[in-house]
C-alpha positions as CSV (number, residue, x, y, z in Angstrom):
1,X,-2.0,10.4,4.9
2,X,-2.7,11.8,8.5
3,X,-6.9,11.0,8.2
4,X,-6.7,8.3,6.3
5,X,-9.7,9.0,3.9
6,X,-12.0,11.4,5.5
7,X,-13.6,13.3,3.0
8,X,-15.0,16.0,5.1
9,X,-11.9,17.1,5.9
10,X,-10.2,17.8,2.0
11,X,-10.4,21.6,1.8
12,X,-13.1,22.7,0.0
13,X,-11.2,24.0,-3.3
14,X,-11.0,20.6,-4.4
15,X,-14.6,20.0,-5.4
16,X,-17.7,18.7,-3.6
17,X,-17.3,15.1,-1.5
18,X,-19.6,13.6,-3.9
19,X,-17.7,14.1,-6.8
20,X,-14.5,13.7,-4.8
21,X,-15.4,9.8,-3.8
22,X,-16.5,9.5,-7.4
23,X,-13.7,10.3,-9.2
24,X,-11.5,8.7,-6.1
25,X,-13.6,5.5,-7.2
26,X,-13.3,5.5,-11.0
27,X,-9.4,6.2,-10.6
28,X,-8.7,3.0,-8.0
29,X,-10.9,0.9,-10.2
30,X,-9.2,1.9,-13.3
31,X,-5.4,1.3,-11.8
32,X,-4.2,4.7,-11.5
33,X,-3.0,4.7,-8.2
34,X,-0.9,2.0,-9.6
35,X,0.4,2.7,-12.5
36,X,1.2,6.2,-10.9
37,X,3.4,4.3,-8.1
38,X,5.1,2.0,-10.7
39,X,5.8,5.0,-13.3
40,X,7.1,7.1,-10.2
41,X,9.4,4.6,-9.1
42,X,11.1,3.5,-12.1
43,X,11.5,7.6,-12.8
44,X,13.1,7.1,-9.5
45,X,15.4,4.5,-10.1
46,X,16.4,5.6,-13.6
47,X,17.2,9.0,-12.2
48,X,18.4,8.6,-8.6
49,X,19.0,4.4,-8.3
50,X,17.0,2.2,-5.8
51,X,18.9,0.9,-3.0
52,X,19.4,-2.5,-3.1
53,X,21.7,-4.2,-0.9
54,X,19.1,-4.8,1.7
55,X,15.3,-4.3,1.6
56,X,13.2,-4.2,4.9
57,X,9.7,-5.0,5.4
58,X,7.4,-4.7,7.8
59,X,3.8,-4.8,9.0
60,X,0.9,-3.9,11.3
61,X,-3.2,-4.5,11.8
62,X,-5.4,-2.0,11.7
63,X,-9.2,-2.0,12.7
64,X,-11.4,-1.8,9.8
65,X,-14.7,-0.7,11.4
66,X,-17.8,-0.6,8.6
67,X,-15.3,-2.2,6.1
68,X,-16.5,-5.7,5.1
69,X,-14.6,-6.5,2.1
70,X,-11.1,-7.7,2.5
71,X,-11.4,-7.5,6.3
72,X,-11.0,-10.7,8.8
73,X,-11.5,-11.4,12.4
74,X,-9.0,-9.4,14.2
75,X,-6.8,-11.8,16.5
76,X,-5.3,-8.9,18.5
77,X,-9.1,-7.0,18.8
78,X,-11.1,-8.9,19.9
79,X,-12.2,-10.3,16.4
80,X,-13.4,-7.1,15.4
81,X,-13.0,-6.3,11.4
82,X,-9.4,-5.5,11.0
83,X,-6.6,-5.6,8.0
84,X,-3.0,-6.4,7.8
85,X,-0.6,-3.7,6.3
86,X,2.5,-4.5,4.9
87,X,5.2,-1.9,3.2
88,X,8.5,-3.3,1.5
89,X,11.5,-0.6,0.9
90,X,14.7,-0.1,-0.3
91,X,17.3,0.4,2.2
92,X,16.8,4.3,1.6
93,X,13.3,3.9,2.7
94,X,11.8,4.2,-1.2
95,X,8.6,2.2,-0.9
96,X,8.9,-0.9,-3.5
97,X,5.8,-2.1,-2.5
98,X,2.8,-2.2,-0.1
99,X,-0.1,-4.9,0.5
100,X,-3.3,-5.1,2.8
101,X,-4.6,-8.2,3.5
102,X,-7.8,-9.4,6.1
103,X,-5.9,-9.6,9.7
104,X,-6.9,-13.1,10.4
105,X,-4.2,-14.1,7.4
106,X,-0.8,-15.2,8.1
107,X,2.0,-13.1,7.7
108,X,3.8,-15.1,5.6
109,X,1.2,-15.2,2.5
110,X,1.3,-11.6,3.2
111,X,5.0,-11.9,2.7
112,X,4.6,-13.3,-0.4
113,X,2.1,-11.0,-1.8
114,X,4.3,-8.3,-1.0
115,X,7.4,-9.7,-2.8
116,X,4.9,-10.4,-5.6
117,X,4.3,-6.4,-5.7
118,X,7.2,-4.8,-6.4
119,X,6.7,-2.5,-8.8
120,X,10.2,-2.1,-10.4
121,X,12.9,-4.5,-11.5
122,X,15.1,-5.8,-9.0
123,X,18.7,-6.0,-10.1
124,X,20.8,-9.7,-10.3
125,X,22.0,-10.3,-6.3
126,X,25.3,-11.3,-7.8
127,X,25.9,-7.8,-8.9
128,X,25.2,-5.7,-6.0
């Protein structure tokens, strides 16, 4: 989380960089990383109980440098490659859902994707 994905820096121990960025590859294109988020927070929820009452959200751009797909012009950098981030938690802080989009998009679709995303089943408001 602290490097982002820099493969030279994954001790050794784990395997060779090659086979790390293959297997990192075949896993994301498979869903993994997915279904691993949605089974982990329903576990969650079952077990502990996602907060509801209130669910904040927010975002930030990031450069992109050397990453073409799902980049955009960068309003805040000087139209360099960038990406909008966008994270969605319960009021505990329990990430519900998280979205990157090219960072010449408007927040709001982003928004929307991100509501889209949520990867457990909210409860009826009227109940809460």
């Amino acid at each position: 989380m602290r490097s982002g994905c820099q493969w030279d820096l994954v001790p050794k121990y784990y395997g060779v960089r090659s086979t790390l960025e293959k297997y990192f590859a075949k896993w994301t294109q498979s869903g993994a990383f997915e279904q691993l988020m949605t089974t982990s927070l329903e576990l969650y929820d079952r077990d502990v109980g996602m907060k509801w009452k209130f669910q904040p959200i927010d975002g930030s751009i990031k450069r992109a440098p050397g990453y073409s797909d799902g980049a955009g012009a960068n309003p805040t950098d000087r139209a360099r490659p960038g990406v909008k981030h966008m994270i969605l938690t319960d009021q505990a802080g329990i990430p519900l859902a998280a979205t990157v989009i090219p960072a010449n998009e408007t927040d709001m679709k982003n928004l929307e994707t991100t509501l889209q995303d949520i990867r457990v089943e909210r409860p009826n408001p009227k109940k809460l």
